[in-house]
Every structure is written in structure tokens, then in C-alpha cells.
NUDOLUM-796697 format. One record per atom (N, C-alpha, C, O): x, y, z; residue in one letter. Coordinates in steps of 0.2 Angstrom, whole numbers, plus 5000, padded with zeros to 4 digits. Example, Ala and Ser with C-alpha at 12.3 -4.5 7.8 and 13.67 -1.06 7.14 Angstrom:
506649725039a
506249785039a
506649845039a
507149835042a
506449895035s
506849955036s
506450005039s
506750065040s
This chain:
561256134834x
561656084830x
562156044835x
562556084838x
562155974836x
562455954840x
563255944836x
563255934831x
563755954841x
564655944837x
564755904840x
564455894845x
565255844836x
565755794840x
566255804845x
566855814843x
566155794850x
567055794854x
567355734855x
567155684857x
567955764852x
568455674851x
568955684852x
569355724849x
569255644857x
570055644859x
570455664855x
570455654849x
570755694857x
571455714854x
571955664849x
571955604849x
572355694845x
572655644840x
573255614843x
573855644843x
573255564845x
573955554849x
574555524844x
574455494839x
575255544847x
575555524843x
575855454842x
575755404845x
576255454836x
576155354834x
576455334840x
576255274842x
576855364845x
577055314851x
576655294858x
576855274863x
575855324857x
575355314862x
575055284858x
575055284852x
574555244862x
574155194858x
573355204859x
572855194856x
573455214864x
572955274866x
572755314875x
573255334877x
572255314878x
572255394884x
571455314888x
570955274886x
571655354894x
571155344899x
570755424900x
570955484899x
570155414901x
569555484901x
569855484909x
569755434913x
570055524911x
570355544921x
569755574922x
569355544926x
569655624920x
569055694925x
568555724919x
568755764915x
567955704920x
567555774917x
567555814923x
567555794929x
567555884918x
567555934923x
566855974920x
566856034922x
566455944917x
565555964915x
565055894914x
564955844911x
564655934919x
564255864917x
563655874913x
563455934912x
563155824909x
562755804904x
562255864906x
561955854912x
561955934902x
561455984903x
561756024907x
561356054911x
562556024908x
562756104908x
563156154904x
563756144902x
562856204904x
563156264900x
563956264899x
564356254903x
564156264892x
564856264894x
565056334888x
564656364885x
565656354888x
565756414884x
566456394878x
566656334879x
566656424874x
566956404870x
567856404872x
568156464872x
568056354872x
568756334873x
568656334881x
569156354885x
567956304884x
568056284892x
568256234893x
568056194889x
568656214897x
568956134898x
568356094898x
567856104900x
568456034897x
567855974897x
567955914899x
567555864900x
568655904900x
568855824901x
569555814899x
569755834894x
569955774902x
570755774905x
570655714904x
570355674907x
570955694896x
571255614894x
571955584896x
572455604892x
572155554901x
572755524905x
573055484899x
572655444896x
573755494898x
574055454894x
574755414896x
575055434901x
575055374893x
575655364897x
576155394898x
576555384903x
576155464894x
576755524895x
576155584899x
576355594905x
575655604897x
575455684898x
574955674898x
574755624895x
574355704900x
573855734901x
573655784899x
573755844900x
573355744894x
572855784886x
572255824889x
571855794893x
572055904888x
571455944888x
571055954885x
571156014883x
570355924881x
569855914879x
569655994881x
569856004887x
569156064874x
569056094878x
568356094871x
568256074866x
567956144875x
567256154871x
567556204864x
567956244864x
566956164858x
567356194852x
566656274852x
566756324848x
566256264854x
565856324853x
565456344862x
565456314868x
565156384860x
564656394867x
563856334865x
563556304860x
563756334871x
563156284870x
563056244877x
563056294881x
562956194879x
562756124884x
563056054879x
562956024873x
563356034887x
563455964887x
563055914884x
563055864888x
562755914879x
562255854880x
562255794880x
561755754880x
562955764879x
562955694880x
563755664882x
564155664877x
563855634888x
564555594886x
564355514885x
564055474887x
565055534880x
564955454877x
565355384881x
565155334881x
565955434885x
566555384888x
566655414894x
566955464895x
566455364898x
566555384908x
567155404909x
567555424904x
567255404916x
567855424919x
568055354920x
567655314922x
568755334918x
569055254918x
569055234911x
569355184910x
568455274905x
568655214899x
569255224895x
569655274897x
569455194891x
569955184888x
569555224880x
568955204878x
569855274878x
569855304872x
570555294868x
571155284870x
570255294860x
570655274854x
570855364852x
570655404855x
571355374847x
571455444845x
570955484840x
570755474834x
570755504843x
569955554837x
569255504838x
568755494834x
569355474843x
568655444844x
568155504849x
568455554852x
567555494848x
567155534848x
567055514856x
566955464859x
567055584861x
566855534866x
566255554870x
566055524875x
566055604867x
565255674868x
565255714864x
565755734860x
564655744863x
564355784861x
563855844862x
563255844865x
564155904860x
563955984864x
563355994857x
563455984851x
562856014862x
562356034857x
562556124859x
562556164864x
562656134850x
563156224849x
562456274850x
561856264847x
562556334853x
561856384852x
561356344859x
560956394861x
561156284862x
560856294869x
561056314873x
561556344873x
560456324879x
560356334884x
560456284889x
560256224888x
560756324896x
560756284901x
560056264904x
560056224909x
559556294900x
558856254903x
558656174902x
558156134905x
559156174898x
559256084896x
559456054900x
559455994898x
559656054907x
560056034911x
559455994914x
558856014914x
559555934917x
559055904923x
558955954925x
559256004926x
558155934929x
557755964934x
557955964940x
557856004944x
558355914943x
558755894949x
559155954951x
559155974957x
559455984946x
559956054947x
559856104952x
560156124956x
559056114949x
559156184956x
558956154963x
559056184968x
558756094963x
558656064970x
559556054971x
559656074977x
560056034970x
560456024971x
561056084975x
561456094979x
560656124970x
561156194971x
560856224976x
561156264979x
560356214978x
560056264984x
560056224990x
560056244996x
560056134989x
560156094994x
560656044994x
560455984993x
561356044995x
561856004992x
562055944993x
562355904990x
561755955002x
561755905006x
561255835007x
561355785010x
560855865002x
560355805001x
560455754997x
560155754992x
560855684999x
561155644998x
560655594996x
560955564992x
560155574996x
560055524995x
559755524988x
559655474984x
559555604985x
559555614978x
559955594974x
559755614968x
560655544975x
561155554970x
561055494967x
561455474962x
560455454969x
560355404966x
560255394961x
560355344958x
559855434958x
559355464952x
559855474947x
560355504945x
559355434944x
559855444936x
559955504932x
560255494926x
559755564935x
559855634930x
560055654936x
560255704934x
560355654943x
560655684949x
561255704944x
561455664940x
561455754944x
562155794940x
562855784946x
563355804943x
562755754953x
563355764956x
563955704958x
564455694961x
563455654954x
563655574952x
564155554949x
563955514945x
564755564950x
565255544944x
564855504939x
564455464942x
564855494932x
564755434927x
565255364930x
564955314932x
565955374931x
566455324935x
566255304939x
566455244941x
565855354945x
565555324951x
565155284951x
565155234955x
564455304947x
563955264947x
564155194942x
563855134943x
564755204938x
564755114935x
565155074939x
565055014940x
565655104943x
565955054949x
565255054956x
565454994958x
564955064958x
564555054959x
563954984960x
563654944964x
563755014951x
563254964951x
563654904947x
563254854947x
564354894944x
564554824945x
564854804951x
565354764951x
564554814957x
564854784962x
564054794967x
563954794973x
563754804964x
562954784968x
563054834975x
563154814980x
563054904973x
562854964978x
562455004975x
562555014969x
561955014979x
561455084979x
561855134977x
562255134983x
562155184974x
562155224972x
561855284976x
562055344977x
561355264979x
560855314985x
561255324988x
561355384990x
561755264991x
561955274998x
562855275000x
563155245004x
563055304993x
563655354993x
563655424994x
563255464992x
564255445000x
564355505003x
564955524997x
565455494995x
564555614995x
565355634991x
565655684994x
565455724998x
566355684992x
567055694997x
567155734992x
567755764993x
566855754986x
567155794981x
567155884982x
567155914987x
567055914974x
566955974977x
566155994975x
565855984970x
565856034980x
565356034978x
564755974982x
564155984983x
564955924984x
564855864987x
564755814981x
564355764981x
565155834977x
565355784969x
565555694973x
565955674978x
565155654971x
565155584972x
565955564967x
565855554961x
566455554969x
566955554963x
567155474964x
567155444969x
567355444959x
567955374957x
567955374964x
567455354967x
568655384969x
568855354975x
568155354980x
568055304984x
567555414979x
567255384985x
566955334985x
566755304991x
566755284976x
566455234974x
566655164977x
566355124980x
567555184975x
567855124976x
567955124984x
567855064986x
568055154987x
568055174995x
567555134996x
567455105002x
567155134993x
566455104998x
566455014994x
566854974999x
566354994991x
566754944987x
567254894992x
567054834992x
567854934995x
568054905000x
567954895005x
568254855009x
567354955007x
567154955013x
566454875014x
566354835019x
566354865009x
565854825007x
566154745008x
565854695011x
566654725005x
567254685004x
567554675014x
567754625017x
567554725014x
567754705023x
567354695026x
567454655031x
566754725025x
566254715029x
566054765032x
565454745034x
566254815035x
566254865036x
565654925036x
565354915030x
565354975040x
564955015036x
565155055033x
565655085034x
564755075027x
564755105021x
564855185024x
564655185030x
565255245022x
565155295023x
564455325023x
564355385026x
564055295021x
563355325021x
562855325028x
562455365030x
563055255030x
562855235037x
563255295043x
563155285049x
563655325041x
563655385047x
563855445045x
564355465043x
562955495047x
562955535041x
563555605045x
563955645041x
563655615052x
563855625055x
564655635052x
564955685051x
564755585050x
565455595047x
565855645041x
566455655040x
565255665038x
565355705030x
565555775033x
565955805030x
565255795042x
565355855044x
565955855047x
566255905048x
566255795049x
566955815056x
567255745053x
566955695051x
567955755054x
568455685053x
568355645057x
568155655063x
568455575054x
568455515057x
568955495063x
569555475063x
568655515068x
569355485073x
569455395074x
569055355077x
569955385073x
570055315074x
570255285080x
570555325083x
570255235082x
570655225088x
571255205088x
571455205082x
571655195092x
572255195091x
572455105089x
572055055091x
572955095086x
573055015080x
572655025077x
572454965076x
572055075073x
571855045066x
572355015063x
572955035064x
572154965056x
572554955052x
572054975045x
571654945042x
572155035045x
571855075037x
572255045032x
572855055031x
571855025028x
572055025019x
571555065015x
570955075016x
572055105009x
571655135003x
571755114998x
572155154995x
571455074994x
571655054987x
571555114981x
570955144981x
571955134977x
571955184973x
572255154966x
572755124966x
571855154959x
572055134953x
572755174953x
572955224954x
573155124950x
573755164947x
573855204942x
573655184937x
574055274942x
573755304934x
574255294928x
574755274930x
574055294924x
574255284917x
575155304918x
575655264917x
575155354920x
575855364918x
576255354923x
576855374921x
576155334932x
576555294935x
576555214932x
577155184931x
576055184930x
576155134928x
576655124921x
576855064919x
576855184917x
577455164912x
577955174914x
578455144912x
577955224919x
578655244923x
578755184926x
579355184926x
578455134928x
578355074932x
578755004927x
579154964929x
578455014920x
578554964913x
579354984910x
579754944908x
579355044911x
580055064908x
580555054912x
580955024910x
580655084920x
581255054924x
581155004923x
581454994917x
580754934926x
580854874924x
581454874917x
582054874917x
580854874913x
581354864908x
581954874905x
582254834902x
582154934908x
582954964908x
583254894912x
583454844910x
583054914918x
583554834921x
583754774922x
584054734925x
583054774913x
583154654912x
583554694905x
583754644902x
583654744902x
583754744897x
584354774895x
584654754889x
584654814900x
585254844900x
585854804904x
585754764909x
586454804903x
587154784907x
587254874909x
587554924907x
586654864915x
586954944919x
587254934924x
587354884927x
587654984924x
588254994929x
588255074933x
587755114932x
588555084936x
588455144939x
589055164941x
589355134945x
589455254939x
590355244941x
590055304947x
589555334946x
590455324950x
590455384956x
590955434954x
591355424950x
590955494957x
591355524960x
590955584964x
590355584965x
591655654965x
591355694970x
591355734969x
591855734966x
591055824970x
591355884968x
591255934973x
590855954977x
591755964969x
591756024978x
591256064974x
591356074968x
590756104978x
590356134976x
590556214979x
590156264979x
591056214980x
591456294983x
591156344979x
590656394980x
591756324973x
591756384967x
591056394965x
590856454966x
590556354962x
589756394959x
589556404966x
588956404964x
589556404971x
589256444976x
589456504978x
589056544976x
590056514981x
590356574979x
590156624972x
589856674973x
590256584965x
590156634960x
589256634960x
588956684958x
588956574963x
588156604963x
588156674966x
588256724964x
588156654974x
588156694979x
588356764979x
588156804982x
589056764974x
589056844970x
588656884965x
588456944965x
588656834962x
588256854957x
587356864956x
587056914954x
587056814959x
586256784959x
585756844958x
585156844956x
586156924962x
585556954960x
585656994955x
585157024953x
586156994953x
586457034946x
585956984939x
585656994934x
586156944942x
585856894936x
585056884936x
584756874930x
584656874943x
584056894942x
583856934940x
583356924936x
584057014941x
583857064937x
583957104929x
583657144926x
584457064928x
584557064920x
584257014918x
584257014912x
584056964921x
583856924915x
583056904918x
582956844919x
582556954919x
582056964923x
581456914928x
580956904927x
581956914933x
581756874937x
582056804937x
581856764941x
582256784934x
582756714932x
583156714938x
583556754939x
582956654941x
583356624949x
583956614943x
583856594937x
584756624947x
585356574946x
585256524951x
585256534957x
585256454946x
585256394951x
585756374949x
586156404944x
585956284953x
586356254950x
586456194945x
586956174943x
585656194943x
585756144938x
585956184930x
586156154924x
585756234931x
586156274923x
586956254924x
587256234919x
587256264928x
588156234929x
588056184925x
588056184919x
587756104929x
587856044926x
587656044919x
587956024915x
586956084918x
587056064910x
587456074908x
587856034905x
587456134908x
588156164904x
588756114904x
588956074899x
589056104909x
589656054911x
589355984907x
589755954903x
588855974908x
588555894906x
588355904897x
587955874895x
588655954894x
588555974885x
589255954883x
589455914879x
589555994888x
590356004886x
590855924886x
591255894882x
590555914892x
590755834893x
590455774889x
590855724888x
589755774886x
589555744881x
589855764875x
589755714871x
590155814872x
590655834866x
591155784867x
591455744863x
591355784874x
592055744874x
592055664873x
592455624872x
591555664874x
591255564876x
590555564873x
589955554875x
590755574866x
590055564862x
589755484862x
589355474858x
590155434866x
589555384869x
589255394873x
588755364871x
589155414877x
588755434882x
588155454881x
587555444884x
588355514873x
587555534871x
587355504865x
587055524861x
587655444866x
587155394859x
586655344865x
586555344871x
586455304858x
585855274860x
585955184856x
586255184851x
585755154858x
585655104853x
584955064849x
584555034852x
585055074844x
584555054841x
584654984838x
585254974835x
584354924838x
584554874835x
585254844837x
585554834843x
585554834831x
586254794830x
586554874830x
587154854829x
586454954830x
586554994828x
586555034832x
586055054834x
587455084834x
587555154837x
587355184833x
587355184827x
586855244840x
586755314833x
586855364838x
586655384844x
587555394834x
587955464839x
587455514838x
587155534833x
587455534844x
586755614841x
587155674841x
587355704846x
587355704834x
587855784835x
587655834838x
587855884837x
586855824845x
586755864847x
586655834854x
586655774855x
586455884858x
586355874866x
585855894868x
585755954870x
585155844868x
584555874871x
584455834878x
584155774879x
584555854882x
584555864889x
583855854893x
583455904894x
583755784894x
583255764899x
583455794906x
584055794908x
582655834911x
583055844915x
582155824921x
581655854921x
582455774924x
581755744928x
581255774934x
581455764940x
580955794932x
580455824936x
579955794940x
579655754936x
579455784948x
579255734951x
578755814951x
578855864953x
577955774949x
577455774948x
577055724953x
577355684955x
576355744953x
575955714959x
575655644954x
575255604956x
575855654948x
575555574945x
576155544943x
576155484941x
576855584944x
577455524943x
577955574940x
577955634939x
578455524939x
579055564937x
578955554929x
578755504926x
579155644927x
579255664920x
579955674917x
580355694921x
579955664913x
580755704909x
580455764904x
579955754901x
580555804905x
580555864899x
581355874897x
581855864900x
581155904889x
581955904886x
582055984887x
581556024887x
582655994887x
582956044885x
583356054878x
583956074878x
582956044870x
583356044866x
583856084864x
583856144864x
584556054861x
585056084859x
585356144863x
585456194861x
585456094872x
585756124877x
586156164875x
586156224875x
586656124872x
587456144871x
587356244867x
587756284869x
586956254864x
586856324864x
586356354868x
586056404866x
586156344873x
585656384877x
586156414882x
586756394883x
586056464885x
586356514891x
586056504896x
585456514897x
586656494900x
586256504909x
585656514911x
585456474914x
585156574909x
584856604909x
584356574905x
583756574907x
584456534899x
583956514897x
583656424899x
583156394897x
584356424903x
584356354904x
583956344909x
583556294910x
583956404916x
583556394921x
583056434921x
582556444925x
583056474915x
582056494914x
581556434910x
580956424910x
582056394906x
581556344903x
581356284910x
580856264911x
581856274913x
581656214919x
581056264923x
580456234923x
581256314925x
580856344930x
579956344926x
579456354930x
579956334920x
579356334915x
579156284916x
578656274919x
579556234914x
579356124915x
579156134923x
578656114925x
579456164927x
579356154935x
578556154935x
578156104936x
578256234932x
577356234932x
577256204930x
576956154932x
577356204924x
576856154918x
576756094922x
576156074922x
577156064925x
577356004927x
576855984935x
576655934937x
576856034939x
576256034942x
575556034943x
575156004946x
575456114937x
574856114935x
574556044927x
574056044924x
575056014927x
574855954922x
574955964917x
574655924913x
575256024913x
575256034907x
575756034902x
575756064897x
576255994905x
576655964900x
576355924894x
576055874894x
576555944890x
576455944882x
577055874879x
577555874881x
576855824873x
577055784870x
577555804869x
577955764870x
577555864866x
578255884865x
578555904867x
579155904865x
578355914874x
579155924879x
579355894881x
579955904883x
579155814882x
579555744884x
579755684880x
579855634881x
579655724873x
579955674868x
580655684866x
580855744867x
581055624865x
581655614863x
582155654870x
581955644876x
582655684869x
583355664875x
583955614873x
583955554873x
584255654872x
585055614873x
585355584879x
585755544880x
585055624884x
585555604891x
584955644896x
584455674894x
585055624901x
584555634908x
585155664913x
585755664912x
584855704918x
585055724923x
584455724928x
583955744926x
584555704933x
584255684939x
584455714945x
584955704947x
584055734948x
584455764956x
583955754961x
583455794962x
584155694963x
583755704972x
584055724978x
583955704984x
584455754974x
584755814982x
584155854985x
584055864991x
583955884980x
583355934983x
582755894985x
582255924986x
582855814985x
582455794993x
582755784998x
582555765003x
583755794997x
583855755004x
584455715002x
584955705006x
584255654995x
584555604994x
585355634995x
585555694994x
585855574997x
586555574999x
586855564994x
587255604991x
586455494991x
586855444987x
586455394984x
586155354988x
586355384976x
585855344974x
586255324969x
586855344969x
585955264963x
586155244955x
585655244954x
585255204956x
585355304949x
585055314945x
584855244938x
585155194936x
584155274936x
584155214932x
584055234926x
583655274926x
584355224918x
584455244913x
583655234909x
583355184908x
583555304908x
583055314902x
583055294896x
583355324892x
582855224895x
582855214887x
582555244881x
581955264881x
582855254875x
583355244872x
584155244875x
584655204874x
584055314880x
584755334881x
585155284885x
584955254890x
585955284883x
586255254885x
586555254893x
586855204896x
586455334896x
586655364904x
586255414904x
585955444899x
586155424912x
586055474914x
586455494921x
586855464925x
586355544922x
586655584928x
586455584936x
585855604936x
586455584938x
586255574948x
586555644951x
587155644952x
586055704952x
586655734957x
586255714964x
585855674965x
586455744969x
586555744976x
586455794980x
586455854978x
586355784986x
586155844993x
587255864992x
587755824990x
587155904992x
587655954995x
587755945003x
587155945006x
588255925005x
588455895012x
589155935014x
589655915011x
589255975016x
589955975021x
590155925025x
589955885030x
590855945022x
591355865026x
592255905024x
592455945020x
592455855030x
593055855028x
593255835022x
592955795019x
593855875020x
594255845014x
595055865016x
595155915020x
595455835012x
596055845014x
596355885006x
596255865001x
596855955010x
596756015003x
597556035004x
597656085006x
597955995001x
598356035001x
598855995009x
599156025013x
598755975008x
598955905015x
598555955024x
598755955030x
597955995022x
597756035026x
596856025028x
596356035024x
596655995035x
596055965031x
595656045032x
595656095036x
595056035025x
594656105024x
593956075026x
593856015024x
593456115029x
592756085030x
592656135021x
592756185019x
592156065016x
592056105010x
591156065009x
590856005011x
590856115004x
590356085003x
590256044998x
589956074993x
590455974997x
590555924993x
589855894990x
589355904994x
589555864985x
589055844981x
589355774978x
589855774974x
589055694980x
589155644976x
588755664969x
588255694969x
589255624963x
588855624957x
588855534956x
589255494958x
588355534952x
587955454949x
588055454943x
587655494940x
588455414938x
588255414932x
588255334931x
588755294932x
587655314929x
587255254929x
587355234921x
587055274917x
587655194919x
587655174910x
587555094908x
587555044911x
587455114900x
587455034900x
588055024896x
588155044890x
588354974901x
588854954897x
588954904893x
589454864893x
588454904889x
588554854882x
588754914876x
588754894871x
588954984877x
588955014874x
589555074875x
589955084871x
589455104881x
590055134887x
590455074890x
590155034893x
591255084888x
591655084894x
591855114901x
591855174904x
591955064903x
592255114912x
592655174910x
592555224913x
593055154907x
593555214906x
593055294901x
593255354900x
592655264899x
592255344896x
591755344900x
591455394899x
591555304905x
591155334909x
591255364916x
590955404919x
592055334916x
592555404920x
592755474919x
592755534922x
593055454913x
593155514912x
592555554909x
592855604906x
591655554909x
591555604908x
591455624915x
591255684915x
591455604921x
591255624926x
592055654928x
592055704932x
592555644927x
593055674928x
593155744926x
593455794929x
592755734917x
592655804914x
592155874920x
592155934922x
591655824921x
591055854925x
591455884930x
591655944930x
591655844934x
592255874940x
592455954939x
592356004942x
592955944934x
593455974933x
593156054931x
593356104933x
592756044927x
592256114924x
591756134930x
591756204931x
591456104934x
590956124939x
591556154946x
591356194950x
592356134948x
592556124950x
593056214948x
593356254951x
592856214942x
593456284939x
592956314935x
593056324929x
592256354938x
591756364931x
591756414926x
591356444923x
592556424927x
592856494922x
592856454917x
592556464912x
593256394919x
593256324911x
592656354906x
592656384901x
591956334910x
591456324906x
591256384899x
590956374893x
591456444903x
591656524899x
592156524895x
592056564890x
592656504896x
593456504892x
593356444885x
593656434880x
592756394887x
592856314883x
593556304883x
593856304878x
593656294890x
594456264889x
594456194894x
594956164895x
């Protein structure tokens, strides 16, 4: 009995998903809840998986189409056998290297993406080398040849030599590689934009001594790892915490504007940005302001994998009241961050830098952190966008505060 496979139900704020990867091709066995196909969306990457045991027997939408929400996009015949699979198979799998087989229209190691970039650009399909796994013919190696065609250049096929040992160049090539933008750098790409023709952003400074939570990590960290099993103390549980408390105090900061219309949020869900090999994500931290230390950096350290391995879910990056950003842990000194819309600020932390400072008319070498709080000020004044950084200061600076709520 053949079943439907159909895209996932996206929600009302996607409109709909590009097909990125099959990871089965047409007459192969698959088992039930096996992965089948990774639909790129503007937030997340959706996992298509097998509803029963059976074979692929047909996809309906390449790598590169554009899919609607519960469109159909293949179909698994439930109860066959991998005997369905082209006859090409076992020659492939005992010979993998024999390339000129992949022309063939039942060849199984041809991307579908491949072969249609391809043949809209007048290539042989024969005389594509794949750099996949397996010697999978994939997307880039299509388009790779495409521009190699476009320069004039020889095709990677024309030197077979090269599939075994890297390409030595001479010294001034001038290499280009074009690569599609993916779905969700290009919205990260539509939304900055747009924050900055849309917003009156501003961005206010200051600085904090990062003494006291070092000290109190540096005491504490193993006490706290093993009670709370295996939970790193870092520092971004401080700033939430400090950035809940200060958002109580400066409830503009965590509103938002809708229309002609403020809307205060009575809670604190805490965007906190994470950089992924297809772009940066926000995952939330709902209703910070009750979470503990312990909860605050076992949830991040959760968003950190999922976030690598692709598996952030719609629902971890929907809604936020406020962002916090830190590219200190690449280095950065000093940036102004750009506000996540709806929201009206976000947070900038910074590399931890030792410097002089003058203590008491005494100078102290101390380990100092800039903070960034970037707002729009069609909504925040300077004066609340100081003083939430001044609150930030003061509690990250004495972080008994944060324990006392004083």
C-alpha cells in the first residue's frame, strides 16, 4: 500500500519550507520513524521521517523546491522490499567509483537537485564528480561545475586524478565559490535590515567589573556542578537573572510595539542567541524571572546541541521579550547589537578584558566586561535605557543583590 509523505504543518508565521536534503533515495528500504528529508524554513529545520517500514518509491519534490504546509512531497510503498530498488545498486555498491554511471536515469547516487541543475544549464550529468558521501553527486558539486562551465574552465570530470588527492593551486589563484543562501540566513539577512529602516535605534554603554561572579564562580563551580548534575556554572545565568530583575524595574524595555500600541509583557522570556552553521538563532528562555541558575544554564546548554545538531524546534524561537547576545566568546571587545523585532532592546555582552581601573583613588588591574544595550527609541528613553544598564551594573557587580532581591 503506498502512504503519503507530506511536509510538516507549518505555523501561521512561515509560509512555507525549502526540501535541503534527502537522506533516501527512490527503491531504498527505509524503517519506520527513519529520517527521510530535512525541510529548511525561515526559523528551523523541519525532519520528515518514515510513517511505516517499506521503500522509497517515489519523491515528488527535489532538493531546492519550494514546499506548501501538508503538501505531499513522496510516497513510501508500506510492507516492500528493497528489491524494488534499481538494478544499478549493486554495481554501485561493489563499484563506487564508477563515475560515468551516474548519468543514468535510475543511478541512485545523483542528487534529484543535481541532476535538475544540471540539465537546466546543458551538462552531461555523466561528467559530474561527487565529493559527497558515498561518492553522492550532491547540489554544490552541480553548481560547482555550472561555474566552472560559465568560466570556462575544466569541468571536474576532466581530471579524474583529482577525486583521489587535493587540488594544488598556484600561488594568486583567484578562487570563487558560489553557494545559495539558506532559507534562514536570508531572514536573518530581511530582519536586521529591517530593524534598522524601521527602528529609531540607539545604543547606550557601560562597564562591569566582573571580579565578584568570578570569584563566587571560581568558588563555588564545582559545588554547583555536582549538585545540580553536571550543570557547568557559567556566566550568562548572572545576566539573566540580573537582566529579569532590571526588566521588572524598566518594564519598557520588555515591551514591544504593536501598531499605534504599547504592550508591557508581565513576564520575562529571554531571547538568548545562539550562532549555528546555517545562522544565528534566538531560542527563548520562557518565564526567566522564575528559573534558577541551574536551570537557566542547563536550558542554554540544551539550545547549544539542539542548535548544532539542527534541532531546534518552532517552539523554541517563538516570541521573547528581550535578547541577550554575547560575542565575547568570540573575542568581540565592543559591538551595538541590533534589536530583534518585535522587541524593543536587546543586550551586547562582551570578551572580559583586564585593565586598569581607578578604586578608591588606587589604580586596581580588574577584569572589566563592556555591556551594549541597543533600543528603540521611539519607545525607550535614554534615561530607562540607562538606568536599566546601571540596574545590570549594580547586581552583576554585588551578586548577593540578586539572592537578597534587594
Amino acid at each position: 500500500m503506498a502512504i503519503e509523505i507530506k511536509a510538516p504543518t507549518f505555523p501561521e508565521s512561515v509560509a512555507d519550507g525549502t526540501v535541503a536534503t534527502w537522506h533516501k533515495k527512490p527503491g531504498e528500504a527505509v524503517k519506520r520513524d527513519e529520517l527521510l528529508v530535512d525541510i529548511e524554513t525561515d526559523k528551523v529545520v523541519l525532519e520528515v521521517v518514515a510513517p511505516a517500514d517499506g521503500v522509497l518509491a517515489e519523491i515528488l519534490k527535489n532538493e531546492g523546491d519550494t514546499v506548501l504546509s501538508e503538501e505531499v512531497i513522496a510516497r513510501v510503498e508500506e510492507g516492500a522490499t528493497a528489491a524494488a530498488a534499481p538494478a544499478a545498486q549493486p554495481a554501485a555498491a561493489s563499484a563506487p567509483a564508477a563515475a560515468p554511471a551516474v548519468g543514468g536515469e535510475e543511478d541512485p547516487i545523483l542528487a534529484p537537485a543535481a541532476r535538475k541543475i544540471a540539465e537546466e544549464n546543458g551538462i552531461d550529468p555523466a561528467t559530474l564528480v561527487g565529493t559527497g558521501k558515498g561518492g553522492r553527486i550532491t547540489k554544490e558539486d552541480a553548481v560547482a561545475a555550472v561555474e566552472a562551465k560559465k568560466s570556462g574552465a575544466a569541468t571536474p570530470a576532466a581530471k579524474p586524478a583529482a577525486a583521489a588527492a587535493p587540488v594544488v593551486t598556484a600561488a594568486g589563484d583567484r578562487t570563487e565559490k558560489r553557494v545559495p543562501m539558506t532559507r534562514l540566513r536570508a531572514k536573518v539577512a530581511e530582519r536586521l535590515v529591517e530593524a534598522q529602516s524601521s527602528m529609531a535605534m540607539l545604543t547606550t554603554f557601560n562597564e562591569v567589573n566582573m571580579k565578584p561572579i568570578m570569584d563566587l564562580r571560581s568558588k563555588y563551580k564545582d559545588m554547583f556542578e555536582k549538585k545540580h548534575n553536571g550543570v557547568r556554572l557559567g556566566f550568562m545565568s548572572f545576566f539573566v537573572k540580573a537582566a529579569t530583575e532590571a526588566l521588572k524595574r524598566q518594564p519598557g524595555v520588555n515591551a514591544s510595539i504593536d501598531g499605534n500600541d504599547i504592550v508591557y509583557h508581565g513576564y520575562q522570556d529571554i531571547g538568548v542567541a545562539v550562532s549555528s552553521d546555517r545562522g544565528l538563532v534566538v531560542p527563548v528562555l520562557r518565564n526567566a524571572e522564575f528559573m534558577s541558575l541551574a536551570e537557566v544554564e542547563g536550558t542554554i546548554a540544551d539550545f547549544g546541541k539542539k542548535a548544532k545538531a539542527g534541532k531546534l524546534t518552532m517552539e523554541d524561537m517563538q516570541g521573547g521579550t528581550f535578547t541577550i547576545s554575547n560575542g565575547g566568546v568570540f573575542g568581540s571587545l565592543l559591538s551595538t547589537p541590533i534589536v530583534n523585532p518585535p522587541q524593543t532592546a536587546i543586550l551586547g555582552m562582551h570578551k572580559i578584558q583586564e585593565r586598569p581601573m581607578a578604586v578608591n583613588g588606587q589604580v586596581v588591574i580588574l577584569p572589566m566586561m563592556y555591556l551594549a544595550l541597543s533600543y528603540d527609541h521611539r519607545l525607550i528613553d535614554g534615561k530607562e535605557a540607562v538606568t536599566f544598564l546601571v540596574t545590570m551594573k549594580d547586581l552583576l557587580e554585588d551578586p548577593a543583590r540578586l539572592l537578597l532581591d534587594i
